[in-house]
N, C-alpha and C positions, 0 to 999 in steps of 0.2 A: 507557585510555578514561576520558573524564569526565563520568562521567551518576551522578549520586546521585538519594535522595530528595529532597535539599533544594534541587533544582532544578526540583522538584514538574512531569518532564518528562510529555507529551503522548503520549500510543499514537495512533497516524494506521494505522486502518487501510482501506487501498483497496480497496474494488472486491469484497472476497470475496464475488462474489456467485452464482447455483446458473448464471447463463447459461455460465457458464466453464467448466463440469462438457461442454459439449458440444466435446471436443478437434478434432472433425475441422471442425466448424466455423471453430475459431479457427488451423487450420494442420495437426493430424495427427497432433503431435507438442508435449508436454509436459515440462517438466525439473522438479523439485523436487516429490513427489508428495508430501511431507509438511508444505509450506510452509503451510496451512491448519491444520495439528496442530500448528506452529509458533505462529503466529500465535495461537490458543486459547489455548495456556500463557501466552503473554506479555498475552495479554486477562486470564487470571484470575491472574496476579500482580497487576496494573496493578489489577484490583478490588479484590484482598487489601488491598492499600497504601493503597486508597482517591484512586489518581493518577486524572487527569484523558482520559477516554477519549473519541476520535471517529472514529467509524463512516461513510465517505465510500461513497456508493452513484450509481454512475454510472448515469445515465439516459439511453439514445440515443436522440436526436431521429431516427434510421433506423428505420422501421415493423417490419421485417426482421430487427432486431439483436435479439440474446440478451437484451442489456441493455434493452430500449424495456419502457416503464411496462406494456406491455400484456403484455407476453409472462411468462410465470410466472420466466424466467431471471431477472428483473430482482431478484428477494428475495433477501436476506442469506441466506451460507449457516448451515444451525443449528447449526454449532461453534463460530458467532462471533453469533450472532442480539443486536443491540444488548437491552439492560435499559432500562425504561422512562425511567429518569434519566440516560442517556449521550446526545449529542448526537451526530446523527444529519446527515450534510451532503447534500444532493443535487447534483450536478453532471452538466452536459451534454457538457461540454469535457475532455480530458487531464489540466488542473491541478486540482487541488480547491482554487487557489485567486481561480481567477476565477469571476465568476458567480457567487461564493458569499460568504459570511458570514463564511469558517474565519475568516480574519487578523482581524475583529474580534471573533470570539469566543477567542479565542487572547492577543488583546493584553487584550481585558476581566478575563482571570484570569490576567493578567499570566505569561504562561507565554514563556519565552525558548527553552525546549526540545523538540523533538519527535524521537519513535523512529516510522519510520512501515515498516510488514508491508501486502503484498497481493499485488495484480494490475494490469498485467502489468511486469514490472520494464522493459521499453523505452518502455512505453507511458506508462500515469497516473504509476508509481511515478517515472520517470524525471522526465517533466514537474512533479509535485508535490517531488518531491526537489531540483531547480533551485531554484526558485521557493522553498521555505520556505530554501536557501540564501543565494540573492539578497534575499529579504526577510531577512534575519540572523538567523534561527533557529541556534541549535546544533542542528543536524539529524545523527540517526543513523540509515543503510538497515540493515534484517537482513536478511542475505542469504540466510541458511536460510527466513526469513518469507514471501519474495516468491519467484516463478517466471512464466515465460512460455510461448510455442511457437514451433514453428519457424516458418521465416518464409523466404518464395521469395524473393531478388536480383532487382535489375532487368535483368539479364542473364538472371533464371531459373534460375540455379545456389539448390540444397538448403540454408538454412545452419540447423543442425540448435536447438533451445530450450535447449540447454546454452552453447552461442555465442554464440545474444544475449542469454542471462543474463552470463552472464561478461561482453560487452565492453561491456555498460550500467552491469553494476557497476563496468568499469574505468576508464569515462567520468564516471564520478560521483564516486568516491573521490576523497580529499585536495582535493578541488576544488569541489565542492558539500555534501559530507556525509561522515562516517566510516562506512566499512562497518564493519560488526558482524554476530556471529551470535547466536542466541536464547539461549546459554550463554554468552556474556559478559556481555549485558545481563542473566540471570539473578543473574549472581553481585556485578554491579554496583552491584546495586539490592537 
């Protein structure tokens, strides 16, 4: 793994936000129950070090959705509650990075590197994970950081939140970004 300090790399983190806390909503079924206690440690290293932290909060334009500016799901959860000096991105779409600011806030502190934790790994993580590849980021997913749910086939067969974590993570690797888990990037850095 190639991630130091002096790559003065980026914490991208997605989406942890309290609407996700409602599991039957989002499918029923959850994988990685500690991926937000995850995520927290790698927040207060990242502060310790004084790196460079963003706080990406999905806002759905669906009146309905967990995530919509109105409904209380939509606030950070408070394991990871941004500090008034970390930069805070709002997005309506998958990627956090259209529609948004990130890549020019990113390129203005000349940052080449980003480690990105959250929610849901098929979903933003996967789209945001592409995307800071395809823009040339040295991009690393933690895969203990991020977790999803299950999710019905269009056939309607079960396929269970452990499955589509796995084969987003296995869609992304060597190919978009290095997978990692929150103890390598611990010992890394």
């Amino acid at each position: 793994m190639a991630l130091s300090l002096h790559d003065n790399p980026a914490l991208l983190l997605i989406d942890i936000q309290q609407g996700f806390d409602d599991i039957a909503y989002w499918g029923g079924q959850r994988n990685n129950p500690d991926a937000e206690t995850k995520a927290a440690a790698l927040l207060s290293l990242w502060r310790e070090k004084g790196l460079p932290v963003f706080h990406v909060q999905h806002c759905s334009t669906t009146p309905v959705s967990r995530l919509h500016p109105s409904h209380p799901g939509n606030a950070f959860k408070e394991i990871v509650k941004p500090m008034a000096d970390e930069h805070v991105i709002q997005k309506n779409v998958n990627s956090a990075f259209i529609g948004t600011d990130l890549k020019e806030r990113l390129d203005k502190a000349n940052i080449k590197t980003v480690v990105i934790v959250g929610l849901t790994t098929d979903h933003c993580i996967s789209t945001t994970t592409r995307m800071a590849g395809n823009l040339g980021y040295e991009t690393f997913l933690v895969s203990d950081a991020t977790a999803t749910f299950a999710k019905k086939g269009v056939d309607g067969q079960h396929y269970s939140a452990e499955l589509i974590h796995a084969t987003a993570l296995a869609s992304l690797n060597e190919e978009f970004a290095t997978i990692v888990t929150t103890d390598t990037v611990k010992q890394s850095l």
